[in-house]
DSSP file (Angstrom, degrees, kcal/mol; ACC not computed):
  #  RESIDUE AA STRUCTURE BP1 BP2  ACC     N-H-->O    O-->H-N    N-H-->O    O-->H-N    TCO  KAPPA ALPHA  PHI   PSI    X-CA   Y-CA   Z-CA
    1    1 A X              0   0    0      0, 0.0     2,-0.1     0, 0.0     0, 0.0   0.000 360.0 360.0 360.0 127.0  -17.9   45.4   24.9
    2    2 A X     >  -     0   0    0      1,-0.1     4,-5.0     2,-0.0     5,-0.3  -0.223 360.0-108.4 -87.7 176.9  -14.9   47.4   24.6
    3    3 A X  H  > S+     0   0    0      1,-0.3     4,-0.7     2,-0.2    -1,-0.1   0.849 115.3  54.9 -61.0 -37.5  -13.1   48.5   21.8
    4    4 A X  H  > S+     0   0    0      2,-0.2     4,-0.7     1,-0.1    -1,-0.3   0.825 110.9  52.6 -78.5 -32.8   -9.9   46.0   22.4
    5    5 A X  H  > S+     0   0    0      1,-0.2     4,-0.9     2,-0.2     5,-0.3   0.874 103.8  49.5 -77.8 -30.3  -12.5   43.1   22.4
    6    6 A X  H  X S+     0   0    0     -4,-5.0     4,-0.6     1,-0.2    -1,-0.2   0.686 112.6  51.5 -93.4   4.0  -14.2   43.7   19.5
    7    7 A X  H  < S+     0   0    0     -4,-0.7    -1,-0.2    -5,-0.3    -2,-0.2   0.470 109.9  44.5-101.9   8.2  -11.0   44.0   17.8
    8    8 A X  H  < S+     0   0    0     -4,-0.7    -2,-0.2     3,-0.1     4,-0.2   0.401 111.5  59.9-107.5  -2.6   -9.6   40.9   18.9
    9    9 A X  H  X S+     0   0    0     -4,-0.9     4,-2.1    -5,-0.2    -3,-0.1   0.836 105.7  42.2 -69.8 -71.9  -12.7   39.5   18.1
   10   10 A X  T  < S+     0   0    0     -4,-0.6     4,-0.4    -5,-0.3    -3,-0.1   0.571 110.3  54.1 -62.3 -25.8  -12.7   40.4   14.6
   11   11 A X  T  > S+     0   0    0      2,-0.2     4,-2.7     3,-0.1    -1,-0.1   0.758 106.3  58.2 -81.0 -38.8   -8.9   39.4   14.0
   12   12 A X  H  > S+     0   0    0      2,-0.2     4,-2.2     1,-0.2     5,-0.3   0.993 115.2  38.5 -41.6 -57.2  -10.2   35.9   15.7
   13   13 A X  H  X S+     0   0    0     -4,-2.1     4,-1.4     1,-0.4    -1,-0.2   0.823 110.3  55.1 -57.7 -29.8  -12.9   35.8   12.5
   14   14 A X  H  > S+     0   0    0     -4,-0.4     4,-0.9     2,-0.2    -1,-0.4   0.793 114.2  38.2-103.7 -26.5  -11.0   36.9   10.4
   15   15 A X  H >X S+     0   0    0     -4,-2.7     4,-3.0    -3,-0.2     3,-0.6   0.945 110.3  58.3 -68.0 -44.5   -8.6   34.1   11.2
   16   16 A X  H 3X S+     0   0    0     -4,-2.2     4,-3.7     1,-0.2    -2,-0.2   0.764 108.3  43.0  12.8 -76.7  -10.8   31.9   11.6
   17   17 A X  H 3X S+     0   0    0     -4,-1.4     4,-2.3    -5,-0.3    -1,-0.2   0.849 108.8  62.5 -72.6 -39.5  -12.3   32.6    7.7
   18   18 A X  H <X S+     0   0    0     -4,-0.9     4,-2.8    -3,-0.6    -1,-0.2   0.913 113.0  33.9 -73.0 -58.9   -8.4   32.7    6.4
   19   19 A X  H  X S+     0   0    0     -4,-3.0     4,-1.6     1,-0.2    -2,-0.2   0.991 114.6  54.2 -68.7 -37.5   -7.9   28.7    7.7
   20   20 A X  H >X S+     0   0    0     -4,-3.7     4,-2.7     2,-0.2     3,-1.0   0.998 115.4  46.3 -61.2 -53.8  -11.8   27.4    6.8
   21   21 A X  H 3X S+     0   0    0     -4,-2.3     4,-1.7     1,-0.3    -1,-0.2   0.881 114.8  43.2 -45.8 -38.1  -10.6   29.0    3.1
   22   22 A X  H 3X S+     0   0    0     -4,-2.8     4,-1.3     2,-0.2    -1,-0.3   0.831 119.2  46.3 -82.4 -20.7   -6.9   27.1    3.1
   23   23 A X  H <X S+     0   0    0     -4,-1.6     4,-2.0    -3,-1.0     5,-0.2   0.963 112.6  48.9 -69.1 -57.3   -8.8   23.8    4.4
   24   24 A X  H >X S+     0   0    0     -4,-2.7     3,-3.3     1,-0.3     4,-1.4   0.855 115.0  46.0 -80.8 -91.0  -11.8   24.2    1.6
   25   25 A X  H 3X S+     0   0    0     -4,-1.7     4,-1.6     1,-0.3    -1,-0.3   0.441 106.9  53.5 -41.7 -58.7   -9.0   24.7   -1.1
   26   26 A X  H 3X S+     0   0    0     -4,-1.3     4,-1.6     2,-0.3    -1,-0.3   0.882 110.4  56.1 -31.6 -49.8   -6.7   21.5    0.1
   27   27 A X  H <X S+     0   0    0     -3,-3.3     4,-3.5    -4,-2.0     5,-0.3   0.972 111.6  44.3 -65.6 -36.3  -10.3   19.4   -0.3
   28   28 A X  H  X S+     0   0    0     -4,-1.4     4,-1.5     1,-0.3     5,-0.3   0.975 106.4  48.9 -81.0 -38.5  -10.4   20.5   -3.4
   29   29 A X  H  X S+     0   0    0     -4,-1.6     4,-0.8     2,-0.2    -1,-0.3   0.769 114.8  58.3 -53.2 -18.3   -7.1   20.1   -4.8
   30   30 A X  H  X S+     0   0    0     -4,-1.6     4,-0.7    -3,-0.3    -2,-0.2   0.841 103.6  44.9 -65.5 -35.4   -7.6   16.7   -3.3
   31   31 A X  H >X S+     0   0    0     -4,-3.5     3,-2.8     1,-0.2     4,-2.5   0.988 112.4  51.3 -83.5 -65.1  -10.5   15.7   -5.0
   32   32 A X  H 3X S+     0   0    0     -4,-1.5     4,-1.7     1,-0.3    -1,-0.2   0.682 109.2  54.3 -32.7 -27.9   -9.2   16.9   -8.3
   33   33 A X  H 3X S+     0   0    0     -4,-0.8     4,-1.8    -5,-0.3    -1,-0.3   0.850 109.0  45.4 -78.8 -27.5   -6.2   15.0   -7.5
   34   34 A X  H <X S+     0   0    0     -3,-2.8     4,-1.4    -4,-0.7     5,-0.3   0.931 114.7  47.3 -81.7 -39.8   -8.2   11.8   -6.9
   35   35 A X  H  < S+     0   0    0     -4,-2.5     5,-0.2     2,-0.2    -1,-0.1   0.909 111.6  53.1 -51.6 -36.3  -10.4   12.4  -10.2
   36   36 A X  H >X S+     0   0    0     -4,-1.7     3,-9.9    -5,-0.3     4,-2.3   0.959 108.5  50.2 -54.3 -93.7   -7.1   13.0  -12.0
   37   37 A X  H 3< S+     0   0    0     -4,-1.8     4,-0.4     1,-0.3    -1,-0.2   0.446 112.7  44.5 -20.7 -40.7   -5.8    9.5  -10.6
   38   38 A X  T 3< S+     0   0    0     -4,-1.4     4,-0.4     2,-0.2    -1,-0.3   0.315 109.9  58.4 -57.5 -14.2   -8.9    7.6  -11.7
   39   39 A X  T <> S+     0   0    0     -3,-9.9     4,-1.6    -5,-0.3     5,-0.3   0.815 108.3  46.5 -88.0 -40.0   -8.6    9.5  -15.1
   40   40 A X  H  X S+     0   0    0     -4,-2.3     4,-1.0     1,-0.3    -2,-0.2   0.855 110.0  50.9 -77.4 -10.3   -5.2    8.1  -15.5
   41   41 A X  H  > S+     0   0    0     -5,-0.5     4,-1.9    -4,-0.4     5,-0.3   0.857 115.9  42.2 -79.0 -27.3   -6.1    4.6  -14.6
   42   42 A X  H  > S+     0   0    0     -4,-0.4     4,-1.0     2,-0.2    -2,-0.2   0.648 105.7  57.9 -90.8 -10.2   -8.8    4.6  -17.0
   43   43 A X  H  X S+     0   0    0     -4,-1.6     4,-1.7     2,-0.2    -1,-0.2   0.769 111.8  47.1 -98.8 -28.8   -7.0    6.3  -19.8
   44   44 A X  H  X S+     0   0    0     -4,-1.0     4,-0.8    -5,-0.3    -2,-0.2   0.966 109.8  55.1 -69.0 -50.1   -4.2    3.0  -19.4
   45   45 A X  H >X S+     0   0    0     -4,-1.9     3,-2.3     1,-0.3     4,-1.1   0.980 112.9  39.1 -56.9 -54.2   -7.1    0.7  -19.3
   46   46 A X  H 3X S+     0   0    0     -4,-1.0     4,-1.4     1,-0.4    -1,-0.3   0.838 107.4  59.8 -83.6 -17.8   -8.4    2.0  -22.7
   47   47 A X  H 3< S+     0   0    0     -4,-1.7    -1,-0.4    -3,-0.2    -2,-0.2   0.426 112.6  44.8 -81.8  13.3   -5.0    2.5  -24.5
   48   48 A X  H XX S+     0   0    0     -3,-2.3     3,-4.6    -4,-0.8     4,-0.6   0.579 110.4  53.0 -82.5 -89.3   -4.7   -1.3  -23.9
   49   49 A X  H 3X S+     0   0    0     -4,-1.1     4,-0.5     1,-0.3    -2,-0.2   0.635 116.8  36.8 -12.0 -45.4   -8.3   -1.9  -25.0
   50   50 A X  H >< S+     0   0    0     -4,-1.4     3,-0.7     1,-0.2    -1,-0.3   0.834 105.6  71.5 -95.9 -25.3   -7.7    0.0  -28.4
   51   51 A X  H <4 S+     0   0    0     -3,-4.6    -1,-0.2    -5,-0.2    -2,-0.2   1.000 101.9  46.1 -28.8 -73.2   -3.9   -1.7  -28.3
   52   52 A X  H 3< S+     0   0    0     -4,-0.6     2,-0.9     1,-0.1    -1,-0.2   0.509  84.6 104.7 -58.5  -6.3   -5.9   -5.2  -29.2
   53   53 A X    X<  +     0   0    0     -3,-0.7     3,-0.8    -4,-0.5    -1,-0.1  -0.697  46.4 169.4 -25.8  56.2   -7.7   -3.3  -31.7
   54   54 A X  T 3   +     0   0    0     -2,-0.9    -1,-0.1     1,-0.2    -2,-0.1   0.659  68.3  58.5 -85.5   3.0   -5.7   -4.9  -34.5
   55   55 A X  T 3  S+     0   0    0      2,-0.1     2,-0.4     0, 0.0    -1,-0.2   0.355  94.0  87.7-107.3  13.4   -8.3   -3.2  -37.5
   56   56 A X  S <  S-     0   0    0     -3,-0.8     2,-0.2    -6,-0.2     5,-0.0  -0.901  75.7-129.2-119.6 139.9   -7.5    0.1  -36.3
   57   57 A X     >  -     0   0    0     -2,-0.4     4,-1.6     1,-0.1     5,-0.2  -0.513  32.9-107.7 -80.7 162.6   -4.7    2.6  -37.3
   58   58 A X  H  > S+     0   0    0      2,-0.3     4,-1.7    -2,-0.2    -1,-0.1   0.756 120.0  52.7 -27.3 -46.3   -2.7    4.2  -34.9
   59   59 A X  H >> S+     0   0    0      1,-0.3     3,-2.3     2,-0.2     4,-1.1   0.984 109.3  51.7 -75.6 -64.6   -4.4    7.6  -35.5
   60   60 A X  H 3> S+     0   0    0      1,-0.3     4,-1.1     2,-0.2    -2,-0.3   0.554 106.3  54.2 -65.0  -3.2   -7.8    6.0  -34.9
   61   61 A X  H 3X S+     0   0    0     -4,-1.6     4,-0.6     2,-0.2    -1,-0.3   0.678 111.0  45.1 -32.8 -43.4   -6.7    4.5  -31.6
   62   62 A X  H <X S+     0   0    0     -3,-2.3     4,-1.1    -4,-1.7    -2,-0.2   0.781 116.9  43.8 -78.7 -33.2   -5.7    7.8  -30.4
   63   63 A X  H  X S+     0   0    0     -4,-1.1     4,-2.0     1,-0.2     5,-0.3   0.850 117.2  52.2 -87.1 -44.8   -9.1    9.4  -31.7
   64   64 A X  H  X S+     0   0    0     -4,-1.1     4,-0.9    -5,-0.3    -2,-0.2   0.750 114.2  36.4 -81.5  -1.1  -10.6    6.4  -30.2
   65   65 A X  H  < S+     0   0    0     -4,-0.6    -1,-0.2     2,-0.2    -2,-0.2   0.902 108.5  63.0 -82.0 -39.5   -9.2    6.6  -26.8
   66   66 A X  H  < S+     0   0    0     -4,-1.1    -2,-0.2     1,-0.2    -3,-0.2   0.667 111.6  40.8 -93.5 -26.9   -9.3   10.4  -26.8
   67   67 A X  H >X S+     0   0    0     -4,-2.0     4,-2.1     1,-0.2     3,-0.9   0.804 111.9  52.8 -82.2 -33.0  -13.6    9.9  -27.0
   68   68 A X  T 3< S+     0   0    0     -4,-0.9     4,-0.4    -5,-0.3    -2,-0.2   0.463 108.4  47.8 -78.2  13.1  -13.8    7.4  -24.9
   69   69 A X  T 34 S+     0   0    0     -3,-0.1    -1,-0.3     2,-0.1    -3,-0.2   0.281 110.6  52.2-134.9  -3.3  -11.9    9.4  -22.3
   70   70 A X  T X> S+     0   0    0     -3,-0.9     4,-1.7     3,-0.1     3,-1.4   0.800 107.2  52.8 -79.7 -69.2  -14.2   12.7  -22.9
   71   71 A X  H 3X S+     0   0    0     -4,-2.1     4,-1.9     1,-0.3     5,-0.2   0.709 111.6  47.8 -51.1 -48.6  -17.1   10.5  -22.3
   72   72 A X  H 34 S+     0   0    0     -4,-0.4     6,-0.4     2,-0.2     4,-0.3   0.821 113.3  49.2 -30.0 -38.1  -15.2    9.1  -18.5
   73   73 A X  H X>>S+     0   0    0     -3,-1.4     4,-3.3     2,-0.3     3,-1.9   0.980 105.2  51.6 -87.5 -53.9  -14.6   12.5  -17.7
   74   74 A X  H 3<5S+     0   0    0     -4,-1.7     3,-0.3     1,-0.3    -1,-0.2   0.982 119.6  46.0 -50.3 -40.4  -18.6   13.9  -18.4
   75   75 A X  T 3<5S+     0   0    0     -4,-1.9    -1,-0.3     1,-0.3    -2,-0.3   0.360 116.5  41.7 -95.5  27.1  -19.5   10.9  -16.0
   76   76 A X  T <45S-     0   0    0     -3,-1.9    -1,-0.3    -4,-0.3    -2,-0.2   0.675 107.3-124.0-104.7 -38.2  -17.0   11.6  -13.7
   77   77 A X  T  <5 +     0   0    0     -4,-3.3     2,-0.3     1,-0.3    -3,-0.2   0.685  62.0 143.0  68.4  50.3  -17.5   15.1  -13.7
   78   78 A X      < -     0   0    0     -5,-1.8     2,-0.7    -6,-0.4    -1,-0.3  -0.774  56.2-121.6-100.4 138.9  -13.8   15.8  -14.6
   79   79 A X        -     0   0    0     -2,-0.3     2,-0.5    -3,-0.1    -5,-0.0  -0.846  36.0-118.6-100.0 134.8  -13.5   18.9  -17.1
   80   80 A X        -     0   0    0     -2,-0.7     2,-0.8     4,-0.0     3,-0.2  -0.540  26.1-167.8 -84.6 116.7  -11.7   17.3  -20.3
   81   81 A X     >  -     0   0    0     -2,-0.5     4,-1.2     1,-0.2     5,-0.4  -0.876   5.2-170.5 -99.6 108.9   -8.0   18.9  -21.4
   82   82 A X  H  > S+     0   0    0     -2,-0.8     4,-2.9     1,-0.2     5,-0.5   0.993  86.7  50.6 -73.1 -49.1   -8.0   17.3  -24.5
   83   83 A X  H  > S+     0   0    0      2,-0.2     4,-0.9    -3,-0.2    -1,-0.2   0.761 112.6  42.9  -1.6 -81.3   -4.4   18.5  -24.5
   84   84 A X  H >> S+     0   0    0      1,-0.2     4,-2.3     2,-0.2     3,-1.9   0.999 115.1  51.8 -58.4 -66.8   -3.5   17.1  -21.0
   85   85 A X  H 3X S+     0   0    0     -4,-1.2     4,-3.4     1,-0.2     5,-0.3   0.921 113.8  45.1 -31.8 -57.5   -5.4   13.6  -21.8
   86   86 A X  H 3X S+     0   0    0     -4,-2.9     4,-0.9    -5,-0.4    -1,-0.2   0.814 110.9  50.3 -71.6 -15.4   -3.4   13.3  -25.1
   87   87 A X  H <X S+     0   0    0     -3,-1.9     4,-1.3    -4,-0.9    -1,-0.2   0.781 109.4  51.1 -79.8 -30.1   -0.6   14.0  -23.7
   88   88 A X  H  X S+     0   0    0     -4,-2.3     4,-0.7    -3,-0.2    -2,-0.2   0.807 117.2  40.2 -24.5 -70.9   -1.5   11.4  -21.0
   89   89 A X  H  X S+     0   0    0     -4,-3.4     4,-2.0    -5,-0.5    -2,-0.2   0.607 104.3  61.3 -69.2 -24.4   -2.1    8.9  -23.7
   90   90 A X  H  X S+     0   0    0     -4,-0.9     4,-3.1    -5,-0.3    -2,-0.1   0.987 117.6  45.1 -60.4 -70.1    1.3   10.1  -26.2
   91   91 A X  H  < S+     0   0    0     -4,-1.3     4,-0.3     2,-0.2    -2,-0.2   0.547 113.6  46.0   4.1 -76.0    2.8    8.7  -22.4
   92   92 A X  H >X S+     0   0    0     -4,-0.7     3,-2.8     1,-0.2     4,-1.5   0.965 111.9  45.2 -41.8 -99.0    0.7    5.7  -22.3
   93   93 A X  H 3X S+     0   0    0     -4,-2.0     4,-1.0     1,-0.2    -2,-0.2   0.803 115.1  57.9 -43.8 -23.2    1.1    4.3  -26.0
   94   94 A X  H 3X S+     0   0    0     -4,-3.1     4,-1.6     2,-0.2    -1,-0.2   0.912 108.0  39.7 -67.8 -38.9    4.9    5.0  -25.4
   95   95 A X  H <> S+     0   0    0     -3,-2.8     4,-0.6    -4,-0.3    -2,-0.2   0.457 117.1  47.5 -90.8 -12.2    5.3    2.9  -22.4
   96   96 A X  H >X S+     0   0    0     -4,-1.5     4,-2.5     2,-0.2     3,-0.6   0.913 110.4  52.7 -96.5 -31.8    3.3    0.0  -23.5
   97   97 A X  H 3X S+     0   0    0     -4,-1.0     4,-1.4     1,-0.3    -2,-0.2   0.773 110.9  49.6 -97.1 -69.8    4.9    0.0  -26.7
   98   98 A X  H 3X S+     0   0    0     -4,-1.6     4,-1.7     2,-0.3    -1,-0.3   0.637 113.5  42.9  13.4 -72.2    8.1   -0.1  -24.9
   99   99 A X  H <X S+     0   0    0     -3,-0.6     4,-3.9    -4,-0.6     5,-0.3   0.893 109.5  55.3 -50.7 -69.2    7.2   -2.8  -22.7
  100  100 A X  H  X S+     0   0    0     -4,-2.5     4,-1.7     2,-0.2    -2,-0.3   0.897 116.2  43.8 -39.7 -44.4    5.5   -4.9  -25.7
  101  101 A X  H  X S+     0   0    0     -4,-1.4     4,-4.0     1,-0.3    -2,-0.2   0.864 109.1  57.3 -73.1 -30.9    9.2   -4.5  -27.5
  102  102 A X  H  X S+     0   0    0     -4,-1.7     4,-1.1     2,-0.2    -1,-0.3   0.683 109.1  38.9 -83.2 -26.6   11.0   -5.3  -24.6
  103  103 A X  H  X S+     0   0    0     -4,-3.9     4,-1.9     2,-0.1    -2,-0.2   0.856 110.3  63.9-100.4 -14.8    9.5   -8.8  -23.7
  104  104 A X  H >X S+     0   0    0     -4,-1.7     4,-1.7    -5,-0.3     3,-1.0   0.988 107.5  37.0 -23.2 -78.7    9.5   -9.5  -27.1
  105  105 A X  H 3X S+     0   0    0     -4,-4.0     4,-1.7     1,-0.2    -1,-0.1   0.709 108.5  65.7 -40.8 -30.3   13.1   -9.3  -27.1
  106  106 A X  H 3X S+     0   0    0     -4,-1.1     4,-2.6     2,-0.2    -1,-0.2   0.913 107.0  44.7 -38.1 -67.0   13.0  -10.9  -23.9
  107  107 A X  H <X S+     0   0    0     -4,-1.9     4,-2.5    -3,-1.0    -2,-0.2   0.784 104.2  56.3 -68.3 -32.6   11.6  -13.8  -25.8
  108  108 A X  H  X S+     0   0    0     -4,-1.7     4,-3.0     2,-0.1    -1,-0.3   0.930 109.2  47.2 -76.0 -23.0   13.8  -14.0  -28.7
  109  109 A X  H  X S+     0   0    0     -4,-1.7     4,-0.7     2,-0.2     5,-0.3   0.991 108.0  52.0 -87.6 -33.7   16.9  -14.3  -26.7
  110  110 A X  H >X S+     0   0    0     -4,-2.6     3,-2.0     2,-0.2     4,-1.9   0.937 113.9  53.7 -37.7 -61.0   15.2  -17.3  -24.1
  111  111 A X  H >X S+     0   0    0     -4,-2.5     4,-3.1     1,-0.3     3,-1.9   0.946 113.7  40.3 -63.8 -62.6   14.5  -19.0  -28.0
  112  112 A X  H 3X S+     0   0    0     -4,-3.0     4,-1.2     1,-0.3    -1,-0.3   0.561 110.2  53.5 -71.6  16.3   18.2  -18.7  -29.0
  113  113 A X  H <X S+     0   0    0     -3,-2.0     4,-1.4    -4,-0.7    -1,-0.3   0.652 116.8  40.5-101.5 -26.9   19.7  -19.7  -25.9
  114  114 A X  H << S+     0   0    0     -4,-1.9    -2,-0.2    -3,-1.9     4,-0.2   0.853 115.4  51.0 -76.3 -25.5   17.5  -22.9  -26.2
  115  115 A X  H >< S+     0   0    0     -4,-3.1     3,-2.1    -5,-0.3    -2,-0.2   0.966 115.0  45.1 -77.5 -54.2   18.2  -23.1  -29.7
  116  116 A X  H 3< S+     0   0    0     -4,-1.2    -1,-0.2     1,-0.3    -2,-0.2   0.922 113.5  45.2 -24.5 -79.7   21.8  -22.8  -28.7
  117  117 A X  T 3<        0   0    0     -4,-1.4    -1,-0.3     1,-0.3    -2,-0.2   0.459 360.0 360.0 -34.8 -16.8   21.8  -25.2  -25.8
  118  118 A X    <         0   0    0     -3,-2.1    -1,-0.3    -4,-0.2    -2,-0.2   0.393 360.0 360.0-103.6 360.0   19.9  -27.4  -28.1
């Protein structure tokens, strides 16, 4: 084997090794993207759950979401940012809240416009 083959050889591997590396990383940001995406559905599901919660304060809704969303993440095998997760949840409780206020209002004007009408 000459000298030009086994360096064209070795630039092959070596490219080779460079793309199997940029592949293996893309799976993994993928899967981390998909765990992420099942943490944030589950993290909506359980700020509703603790929403209907009426004997609990606010702070213990956020304390209880925020265990019950470490516990998701050990069976998922997602490492918990309690940070990102509360920050998730701040999100969450904003946007149902939001929602909640907004067909509420929804509802009083439908009542005076029958009450009007009436």
């Amino acid at each position: 084997m000459s000298a030009d083959e086994i360096v064209r050889l070795i630039s092959l591997s070596f490219s080779l090794i460079v793309s199997l590396a940029g592949l293996f990383v893309a799976l993994i940001k993928m899967i981390k993207n998909k765990k992420w995406d099942d943490l944030k559905q589950e993290l909506y599901n359980l700020v509703l759950k603790a929403e209907e919660t009426e004997n609990l304060s606010s702070t213990e809704k956020k304390s209880a979401v925020l265990s019950w969303a470490e516990d998701f993440c050990k069976t998922q095998g997602i490492t918990f940012d309690a940070e990102k997760v509360e920050s998730i949840i701040d999100t969450l409780e904003a946007l149902i809240l939001k929602g909640q206020n907004t067909s509420k209002s929804d509802n009083k004007d439908i009542s005076n416009k029958k009450q009007e009408s009436d």
